[in-house]
C-alpha positions as CSV (number, residue, x, y, z in Angstrom):
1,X,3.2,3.4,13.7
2,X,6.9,4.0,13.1
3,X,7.7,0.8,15.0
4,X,4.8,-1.4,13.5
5,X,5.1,-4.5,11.2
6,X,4.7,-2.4,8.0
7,X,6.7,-0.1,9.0
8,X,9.9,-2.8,8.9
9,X,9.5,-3.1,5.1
10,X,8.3,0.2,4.4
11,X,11.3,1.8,6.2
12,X,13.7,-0.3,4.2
13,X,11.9,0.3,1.0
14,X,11.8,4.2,1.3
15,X,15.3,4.5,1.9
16,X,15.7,3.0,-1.7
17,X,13.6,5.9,-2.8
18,X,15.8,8.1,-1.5
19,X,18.6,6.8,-2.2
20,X,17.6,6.7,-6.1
21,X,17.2,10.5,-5.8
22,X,13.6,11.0,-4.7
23,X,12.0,12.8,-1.7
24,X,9.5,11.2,0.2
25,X,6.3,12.8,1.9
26,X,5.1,10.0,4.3
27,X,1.5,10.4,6.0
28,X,-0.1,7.9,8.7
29,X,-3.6,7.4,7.4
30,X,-4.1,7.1,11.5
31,X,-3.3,10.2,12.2
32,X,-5.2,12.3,10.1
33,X,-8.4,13.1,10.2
34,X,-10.4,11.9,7.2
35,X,-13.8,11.6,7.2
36,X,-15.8,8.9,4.7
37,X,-16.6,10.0,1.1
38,X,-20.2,10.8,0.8
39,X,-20.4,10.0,-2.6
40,X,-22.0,12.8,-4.2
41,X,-19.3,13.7,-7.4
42,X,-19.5,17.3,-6.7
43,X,-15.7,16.8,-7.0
44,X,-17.0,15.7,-10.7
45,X,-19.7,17.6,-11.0
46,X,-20.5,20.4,-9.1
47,X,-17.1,21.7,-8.1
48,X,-14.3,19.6,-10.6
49,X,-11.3,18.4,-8.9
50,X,-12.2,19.9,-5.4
51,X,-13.8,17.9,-2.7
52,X,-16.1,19.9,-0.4
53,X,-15.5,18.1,2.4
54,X,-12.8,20.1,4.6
55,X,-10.8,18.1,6.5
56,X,-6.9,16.8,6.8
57,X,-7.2,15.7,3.2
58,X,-7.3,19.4,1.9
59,X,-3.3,19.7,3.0
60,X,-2.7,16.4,1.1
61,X,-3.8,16.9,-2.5
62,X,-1.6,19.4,-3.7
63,X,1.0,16.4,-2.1
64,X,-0.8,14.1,-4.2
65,X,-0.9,16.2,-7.6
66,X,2.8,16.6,-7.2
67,X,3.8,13.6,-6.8
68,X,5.3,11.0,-9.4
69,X,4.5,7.6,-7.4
70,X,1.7,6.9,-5.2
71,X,2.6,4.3,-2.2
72,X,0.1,2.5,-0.5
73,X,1.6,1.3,2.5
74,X,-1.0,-1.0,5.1
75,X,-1.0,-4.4,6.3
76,X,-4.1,-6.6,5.5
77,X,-6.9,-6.2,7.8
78,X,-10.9,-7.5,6.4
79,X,-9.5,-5.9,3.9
80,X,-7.8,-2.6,4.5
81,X,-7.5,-0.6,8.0
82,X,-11.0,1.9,7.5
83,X,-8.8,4.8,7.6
84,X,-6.7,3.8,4.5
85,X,-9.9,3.0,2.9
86,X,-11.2,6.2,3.7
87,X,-8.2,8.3,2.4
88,X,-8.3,5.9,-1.0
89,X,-11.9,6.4,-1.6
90,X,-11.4,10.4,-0.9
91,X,-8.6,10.3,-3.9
92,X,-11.6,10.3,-6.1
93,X,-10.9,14.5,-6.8
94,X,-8.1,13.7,-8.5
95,X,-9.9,11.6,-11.2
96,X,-11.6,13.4,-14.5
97,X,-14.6,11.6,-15.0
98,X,-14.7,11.0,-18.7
99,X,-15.5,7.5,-18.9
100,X,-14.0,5.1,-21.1
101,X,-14.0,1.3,-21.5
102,X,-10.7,-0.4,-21.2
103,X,-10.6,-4.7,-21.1
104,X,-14.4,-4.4,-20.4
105,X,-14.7,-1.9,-17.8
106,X,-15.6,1.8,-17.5
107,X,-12.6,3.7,-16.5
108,X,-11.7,7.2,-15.6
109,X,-8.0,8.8,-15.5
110,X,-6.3,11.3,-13.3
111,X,-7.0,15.4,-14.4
112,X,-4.0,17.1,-16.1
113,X,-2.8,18.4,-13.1
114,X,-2.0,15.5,-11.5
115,X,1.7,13.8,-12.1
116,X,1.1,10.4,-10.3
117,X,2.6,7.8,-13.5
118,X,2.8,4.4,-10.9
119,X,1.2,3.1,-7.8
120,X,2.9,0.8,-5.8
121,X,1.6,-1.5,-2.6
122,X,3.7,-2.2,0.4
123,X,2.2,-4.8,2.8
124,X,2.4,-6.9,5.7
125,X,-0.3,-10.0,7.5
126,X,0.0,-12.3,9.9
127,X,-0.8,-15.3,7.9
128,X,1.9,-17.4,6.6
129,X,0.6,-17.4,3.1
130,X,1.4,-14.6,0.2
131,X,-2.3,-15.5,-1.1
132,X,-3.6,-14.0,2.3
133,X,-2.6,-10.3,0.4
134,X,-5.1,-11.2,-3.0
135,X,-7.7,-8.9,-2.3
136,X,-5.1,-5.7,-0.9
137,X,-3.2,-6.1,-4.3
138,X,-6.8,-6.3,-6.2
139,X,-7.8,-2.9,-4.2
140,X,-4.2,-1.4,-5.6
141,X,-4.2,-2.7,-9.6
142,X,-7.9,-1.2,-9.7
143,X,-7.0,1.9,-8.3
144,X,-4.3,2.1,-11.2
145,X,-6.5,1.0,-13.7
146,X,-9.1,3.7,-12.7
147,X,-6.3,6.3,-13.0
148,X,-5.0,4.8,-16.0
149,X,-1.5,4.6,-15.0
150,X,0.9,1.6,-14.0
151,X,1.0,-1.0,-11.3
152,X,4.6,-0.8,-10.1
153,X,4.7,-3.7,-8.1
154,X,3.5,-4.6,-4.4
155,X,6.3,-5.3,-2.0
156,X,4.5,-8.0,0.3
157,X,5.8,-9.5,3.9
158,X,3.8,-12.7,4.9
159,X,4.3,-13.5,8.7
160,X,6.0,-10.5,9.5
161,X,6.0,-10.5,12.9
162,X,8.6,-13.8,12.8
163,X,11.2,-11.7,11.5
164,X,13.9,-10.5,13.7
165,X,16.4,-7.9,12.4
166,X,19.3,-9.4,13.3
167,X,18.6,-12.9,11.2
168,X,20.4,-12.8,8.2
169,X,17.2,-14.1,6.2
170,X,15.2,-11.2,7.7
171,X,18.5,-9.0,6.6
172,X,18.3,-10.6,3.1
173,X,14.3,-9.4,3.4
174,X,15.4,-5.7,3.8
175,X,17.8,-5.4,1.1
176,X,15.4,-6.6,-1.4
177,X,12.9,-4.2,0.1
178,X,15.3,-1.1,-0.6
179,X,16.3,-2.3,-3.6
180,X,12.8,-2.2,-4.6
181,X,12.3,1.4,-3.8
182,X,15.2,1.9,-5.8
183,X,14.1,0.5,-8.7
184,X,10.5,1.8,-9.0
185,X,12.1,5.7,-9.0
186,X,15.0,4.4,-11.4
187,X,13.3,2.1,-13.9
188,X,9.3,2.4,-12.9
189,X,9.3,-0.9,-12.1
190,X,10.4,-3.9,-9.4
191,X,12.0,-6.9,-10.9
192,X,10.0,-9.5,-9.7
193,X,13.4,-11.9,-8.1
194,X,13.1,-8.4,-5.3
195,X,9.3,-9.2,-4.5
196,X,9.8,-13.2,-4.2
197,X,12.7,-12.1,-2.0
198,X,10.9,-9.8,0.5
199,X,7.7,-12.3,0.3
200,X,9.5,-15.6,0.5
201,X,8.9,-18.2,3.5
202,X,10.6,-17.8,7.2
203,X,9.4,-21.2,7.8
204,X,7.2,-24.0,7.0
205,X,3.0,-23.9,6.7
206,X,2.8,-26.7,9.1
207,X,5.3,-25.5,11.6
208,X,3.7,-21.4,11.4
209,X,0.2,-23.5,11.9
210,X,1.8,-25.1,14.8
211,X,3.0,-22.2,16.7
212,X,0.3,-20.1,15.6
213,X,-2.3,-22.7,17.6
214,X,-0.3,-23.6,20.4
215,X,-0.2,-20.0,21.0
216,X,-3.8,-20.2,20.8
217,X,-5.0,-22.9,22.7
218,X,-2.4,-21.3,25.5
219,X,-4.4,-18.0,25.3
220,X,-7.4,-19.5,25.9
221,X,-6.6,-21.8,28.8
222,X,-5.2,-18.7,30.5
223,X,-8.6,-16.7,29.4
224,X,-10.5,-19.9,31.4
């Protein structure tokens, strides 16, 4: 996970955090043990703000509570790897369920004792296209419009796995991915030049679709 495909703009990204002043609490979603919400709102009802399920996600909330940005860090699976999706639907403790209607939609917003102010979305795919992230970066701006706070920005990498460190483009890539933590803590937002910058093509759609199914059609003669 600390060597993976995310991980080479999340790195860069979180050093601009830090560098801006901020600490950083990072936790693989892989790694912990999170079992599924079962959906009953006892955390709304029965016992408010506490989830009675016990499990790794008891150490993280007071992590969560305290913190003044929430990063969302994954690359695009159909849509999000099940143990980020089980993490994000276990966040719903933190929400006060006083419903009320904003641009047409019931919404909720984050309990008193909770300091998140700005989500932001790091990601990485395979495919050559920055449309490929749509429905990660529709997961994200919900989940900031449930808690009613901002959308920061999502720092997105489109055919990752082309870039090699010591390319000057992919270089160009990781400087606009630490500026970008850098701005979010100094200005609550990511100026969008540094996102077209980290997201901008390595190459051309016909010659990724090229490699991509010579690749391919070289797999499977091997697999025959």
């Amino acid at each position: 996970m600390e060597k993976s495909n995310t991980s080479m703009i999340l790195d860069p990204f979180l050093e601009g955090v830090r560098d801006a002043g901020a600490s950083v609490d990072l936790f693989y979603a892989k790694r912990l043990k999170v079992r599924p919400c079962i959906g009953d709102f006892d955390c709304w009802e029965a016992t408010p703000g506490e989830c009675r399920i016990r499990d790794d996600m008891q150490a993280i909330y007071p992590k969560l509570k305290g913190a003044d940005i929430l990063v969302l860090a994954t690359p695009v699976y159909i849509p999000l790897p099940g143990e980020m999706q089980n993490v994000i639907n276990r966040l719903c403790p933190l929400l006060n369920p006083i419903i009320t209607m904003r641009d047409g939609r019931s919404r909720a917003k984050l309990r008193a004792d909770v300091r998140i102010s700005r989500i932001v979305l790091v990601s990485s795919c395979g495919w050559w296209e920055k449309g490929n992230f749509d429905t990660v970066v529709r997961i994200a701006k919900e989940l900031a419009k449930d808690m009613n706070v901002k959308f920061a920005g999502a720092v997105l990498r489109p055919h990752v796995h082309l870039m090699s460190k010591d390319e000057e483009e992919a270089k160009e890539v990781f400087r606009a991915a630490k500026r970008a933590g850098y701005e979010v803590v100094k200005h609550g937002r990511i100026p969008k030049e540094l996102l077209d910058t980290v997201a901008k093509p390595l190459i051309s759609e016909k010659e990724f679709k090229r490699r991509n199914n010579a690749r391919i059609e070289d797999v499977n003669l091997q697999a025959r």
